[in-house]
Backbone bond lengths (Angstrom), bond angles and torsions (degrees), N, CA, C in turn:
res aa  C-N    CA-C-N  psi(-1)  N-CA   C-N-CA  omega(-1)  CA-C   N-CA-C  phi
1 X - - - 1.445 - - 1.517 111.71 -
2 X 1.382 112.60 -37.72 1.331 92.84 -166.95 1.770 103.37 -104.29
3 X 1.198 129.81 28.57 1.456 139.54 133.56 1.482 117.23 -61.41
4 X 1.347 121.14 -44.75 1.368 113.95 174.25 1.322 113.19 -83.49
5 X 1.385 126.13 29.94 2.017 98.45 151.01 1.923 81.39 -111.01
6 X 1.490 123.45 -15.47 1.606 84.59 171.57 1.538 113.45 -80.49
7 X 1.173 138.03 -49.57 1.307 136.71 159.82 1.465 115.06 -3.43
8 X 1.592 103.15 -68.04 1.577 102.87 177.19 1.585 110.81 -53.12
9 X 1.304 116.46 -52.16 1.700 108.68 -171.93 1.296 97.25 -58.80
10 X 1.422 137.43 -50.38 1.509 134.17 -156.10 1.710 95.79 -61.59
11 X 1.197 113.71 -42.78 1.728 109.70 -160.27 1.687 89.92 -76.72
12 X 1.186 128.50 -52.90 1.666 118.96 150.51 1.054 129.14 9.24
13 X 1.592 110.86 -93.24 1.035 135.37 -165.64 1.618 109.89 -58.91
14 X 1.651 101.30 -34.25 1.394 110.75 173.53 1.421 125.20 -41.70
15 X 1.760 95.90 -65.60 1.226 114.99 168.19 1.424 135.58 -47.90
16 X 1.665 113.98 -25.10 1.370 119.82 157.85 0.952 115.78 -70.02
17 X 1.315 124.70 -35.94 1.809 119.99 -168.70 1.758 99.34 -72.46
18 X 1.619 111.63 -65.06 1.314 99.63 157.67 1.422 127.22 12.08
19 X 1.926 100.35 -91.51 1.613 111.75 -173.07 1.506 109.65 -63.81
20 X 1.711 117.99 -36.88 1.478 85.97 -175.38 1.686 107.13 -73.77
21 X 1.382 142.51 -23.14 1.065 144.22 171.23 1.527 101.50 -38.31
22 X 1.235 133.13 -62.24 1.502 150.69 -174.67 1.902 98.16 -52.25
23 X 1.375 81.54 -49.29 2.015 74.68 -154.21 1.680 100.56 -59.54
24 X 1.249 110.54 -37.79 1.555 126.72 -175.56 1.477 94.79 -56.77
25 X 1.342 144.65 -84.37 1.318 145.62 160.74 1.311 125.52 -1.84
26 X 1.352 102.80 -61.84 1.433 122.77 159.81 1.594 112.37 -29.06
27 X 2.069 101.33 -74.57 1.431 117.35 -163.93 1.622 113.22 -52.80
28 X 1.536 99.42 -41.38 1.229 128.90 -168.69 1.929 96.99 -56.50
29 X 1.150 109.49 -58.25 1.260 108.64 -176.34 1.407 143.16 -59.96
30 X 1.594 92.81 -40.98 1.327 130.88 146.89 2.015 127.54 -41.61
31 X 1.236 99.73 -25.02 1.567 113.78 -173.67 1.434 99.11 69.76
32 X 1.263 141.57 26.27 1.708 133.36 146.97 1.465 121.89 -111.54
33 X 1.176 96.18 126.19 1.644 106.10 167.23 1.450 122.19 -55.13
34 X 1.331 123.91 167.26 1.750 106.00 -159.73 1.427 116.96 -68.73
35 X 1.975 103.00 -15.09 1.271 100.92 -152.90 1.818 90.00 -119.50
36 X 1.395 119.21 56.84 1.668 152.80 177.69 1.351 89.48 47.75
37 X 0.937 148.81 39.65 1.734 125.86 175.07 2.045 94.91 -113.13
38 X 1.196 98.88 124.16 1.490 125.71 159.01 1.723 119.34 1.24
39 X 0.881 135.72 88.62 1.804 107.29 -178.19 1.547 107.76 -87.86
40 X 1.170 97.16 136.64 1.391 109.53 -173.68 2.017 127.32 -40.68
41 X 0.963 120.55 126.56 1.277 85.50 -172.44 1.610 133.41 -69.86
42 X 0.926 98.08 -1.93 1.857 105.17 -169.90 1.595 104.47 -79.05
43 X 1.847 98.61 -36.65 1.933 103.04 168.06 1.499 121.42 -39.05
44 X 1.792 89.14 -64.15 1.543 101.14 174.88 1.195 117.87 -50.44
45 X 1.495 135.70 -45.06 1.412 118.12 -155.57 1.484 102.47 -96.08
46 X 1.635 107.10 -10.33 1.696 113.92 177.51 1.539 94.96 -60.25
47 X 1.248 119.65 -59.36 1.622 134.63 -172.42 1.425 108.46 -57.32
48 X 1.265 116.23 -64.82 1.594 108.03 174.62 1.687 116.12 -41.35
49 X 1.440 112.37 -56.18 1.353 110.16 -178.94 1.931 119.11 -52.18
50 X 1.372 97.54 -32.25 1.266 99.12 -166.97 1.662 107.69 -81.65
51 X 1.883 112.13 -25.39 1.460 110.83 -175.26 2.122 93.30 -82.15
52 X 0.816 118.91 0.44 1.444 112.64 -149.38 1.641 84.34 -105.62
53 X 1.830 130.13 -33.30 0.985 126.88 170.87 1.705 111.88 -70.81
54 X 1.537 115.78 -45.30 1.341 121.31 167.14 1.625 124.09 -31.21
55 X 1.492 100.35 -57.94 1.479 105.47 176.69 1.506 123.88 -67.68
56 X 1.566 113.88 0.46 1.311 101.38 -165.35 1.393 84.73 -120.38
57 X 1.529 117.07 29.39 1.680 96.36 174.05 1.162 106.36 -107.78
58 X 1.140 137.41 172.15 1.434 156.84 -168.65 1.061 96.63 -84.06
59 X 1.598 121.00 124.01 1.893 125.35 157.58 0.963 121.45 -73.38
60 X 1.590 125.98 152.51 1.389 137.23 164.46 1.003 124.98 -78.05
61 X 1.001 118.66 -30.65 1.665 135.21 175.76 1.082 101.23 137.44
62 X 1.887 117.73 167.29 1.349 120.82 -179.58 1.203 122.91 -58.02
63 X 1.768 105.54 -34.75 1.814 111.83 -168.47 1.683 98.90 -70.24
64 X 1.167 105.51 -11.66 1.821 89.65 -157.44 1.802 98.72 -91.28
65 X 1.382 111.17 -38.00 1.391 116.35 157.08 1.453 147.21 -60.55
66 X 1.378 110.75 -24.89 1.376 128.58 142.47 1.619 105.50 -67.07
67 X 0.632 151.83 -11.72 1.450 148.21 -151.13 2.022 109.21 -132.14
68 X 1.890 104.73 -17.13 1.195 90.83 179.07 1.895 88.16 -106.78
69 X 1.320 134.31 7.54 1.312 159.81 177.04 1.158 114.12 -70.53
70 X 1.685 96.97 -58.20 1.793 81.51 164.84 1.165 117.21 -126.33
71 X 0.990 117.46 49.16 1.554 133.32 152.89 1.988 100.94 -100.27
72 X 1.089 131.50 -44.70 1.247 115.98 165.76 1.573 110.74 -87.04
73 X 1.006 144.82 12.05 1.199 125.51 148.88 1.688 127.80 -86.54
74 X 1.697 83.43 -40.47 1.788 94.44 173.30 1.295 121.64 -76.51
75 X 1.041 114.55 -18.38 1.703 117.67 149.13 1.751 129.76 -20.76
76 X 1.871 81.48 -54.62 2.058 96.49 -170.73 1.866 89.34 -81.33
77 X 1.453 135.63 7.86 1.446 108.93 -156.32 1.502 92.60 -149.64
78 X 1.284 127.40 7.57 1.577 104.06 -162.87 1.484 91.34 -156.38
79 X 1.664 143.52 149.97 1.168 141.73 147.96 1.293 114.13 -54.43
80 X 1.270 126.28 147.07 1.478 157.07 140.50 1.619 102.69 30.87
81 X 1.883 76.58 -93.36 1.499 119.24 -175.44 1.764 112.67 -49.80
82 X 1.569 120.95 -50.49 1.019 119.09 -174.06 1.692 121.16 -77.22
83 X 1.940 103.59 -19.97 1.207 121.82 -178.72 1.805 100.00 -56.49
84 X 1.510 96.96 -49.11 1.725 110.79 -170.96 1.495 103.65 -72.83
85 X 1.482 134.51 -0.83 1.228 127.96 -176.16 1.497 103.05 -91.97
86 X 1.664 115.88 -40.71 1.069 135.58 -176.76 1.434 110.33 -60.22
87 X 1.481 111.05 -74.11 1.745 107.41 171.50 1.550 118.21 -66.54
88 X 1.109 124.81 0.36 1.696 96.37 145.72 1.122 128.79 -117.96
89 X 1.486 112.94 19.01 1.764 109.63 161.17 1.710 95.67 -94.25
90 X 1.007 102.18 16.20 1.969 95.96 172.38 1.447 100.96 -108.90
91 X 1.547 105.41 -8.06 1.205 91.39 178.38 2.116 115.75 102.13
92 X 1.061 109.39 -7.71 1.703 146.48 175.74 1.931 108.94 -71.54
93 X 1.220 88.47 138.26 1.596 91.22 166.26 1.410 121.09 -74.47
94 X 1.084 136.59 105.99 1.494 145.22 -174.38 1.981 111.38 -40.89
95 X 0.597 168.60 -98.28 1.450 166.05 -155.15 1.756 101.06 -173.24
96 X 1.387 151.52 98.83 1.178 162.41 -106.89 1.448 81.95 -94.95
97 X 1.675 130.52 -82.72 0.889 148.85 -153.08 1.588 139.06 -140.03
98 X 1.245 145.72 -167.98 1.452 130.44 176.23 1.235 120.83 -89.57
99 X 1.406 112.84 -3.84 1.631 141.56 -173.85 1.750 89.30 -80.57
100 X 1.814 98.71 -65.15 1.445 97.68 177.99 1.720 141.81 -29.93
101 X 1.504 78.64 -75.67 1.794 115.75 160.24 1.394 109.89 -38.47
102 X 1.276 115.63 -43.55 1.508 118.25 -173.86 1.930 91.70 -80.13
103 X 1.093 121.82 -69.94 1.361 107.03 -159.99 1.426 117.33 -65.27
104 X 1.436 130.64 -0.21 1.959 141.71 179.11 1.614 86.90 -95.32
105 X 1.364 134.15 -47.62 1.312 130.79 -141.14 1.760 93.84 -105.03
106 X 1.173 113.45 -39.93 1.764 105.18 -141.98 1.820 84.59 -85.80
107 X 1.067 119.84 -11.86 1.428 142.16 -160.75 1.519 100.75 -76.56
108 X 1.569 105.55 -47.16 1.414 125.72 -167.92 1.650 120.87 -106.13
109 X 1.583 107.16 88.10 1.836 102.11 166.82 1.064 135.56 -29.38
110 X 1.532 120.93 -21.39 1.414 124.69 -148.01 1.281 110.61 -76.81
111 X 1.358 117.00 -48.90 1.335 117.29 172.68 1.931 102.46 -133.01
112 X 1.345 79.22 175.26 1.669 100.19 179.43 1.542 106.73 -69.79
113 X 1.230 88.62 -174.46 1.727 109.36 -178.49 1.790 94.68 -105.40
């Protein structure tokens, strides 16, 4: 019982991310930014061209895309060392090399190496 009032918020919360995912899509499609101002057109067709090359590439598989996902997200939020602690108790390849490390990290101000 008391899993389902978090359940309910989690399927919630889902559902918000969902709509703002949607509304953005929406705006995006529309040529307005969320907050009504115009998007330029050269953005849009920069973006279209670039999602339109995206979709036509060949996948790696899910694990490898979740896995290059949060390796560029955890990049802007987490050190190195602890990033690589994280993806391999998930079971993830840790950061390959210093070539690697250098191009996720040296890329990113946010934090140190």
């Amino acid at each position: 019982m008391g899993n389902s009032k978090y359940l309910d918020r989690s399927n919630s919360l889902t559902k918000i991310r969902r709509a703002e995912a949607d509304a953005i899509d929406v705006a995006r499609s529309s040529g307005i930014d969320c907050d009504g101002t115009p998007i330029p057109k050269a953005k849009l067709d920069l973006y279209k061209q670039v999602m339109g090359l995206e979709a036509g590439r060949q996948r790696s598989g899910v694990s490898n895309t979740m896995r290059s996902r949060i390796v560029r997200i955890g990049v802007k939020d987490l050190p190195q060392n602890e990033l690589d602690k994280m993806l391999v108790a998930a079971d993830f390849a840790p950061l390959k090399d210093e070539k690697d490390v250098a191009f996720y990290y040296e890329n990113n101000n946010d934090l140190p190496l």
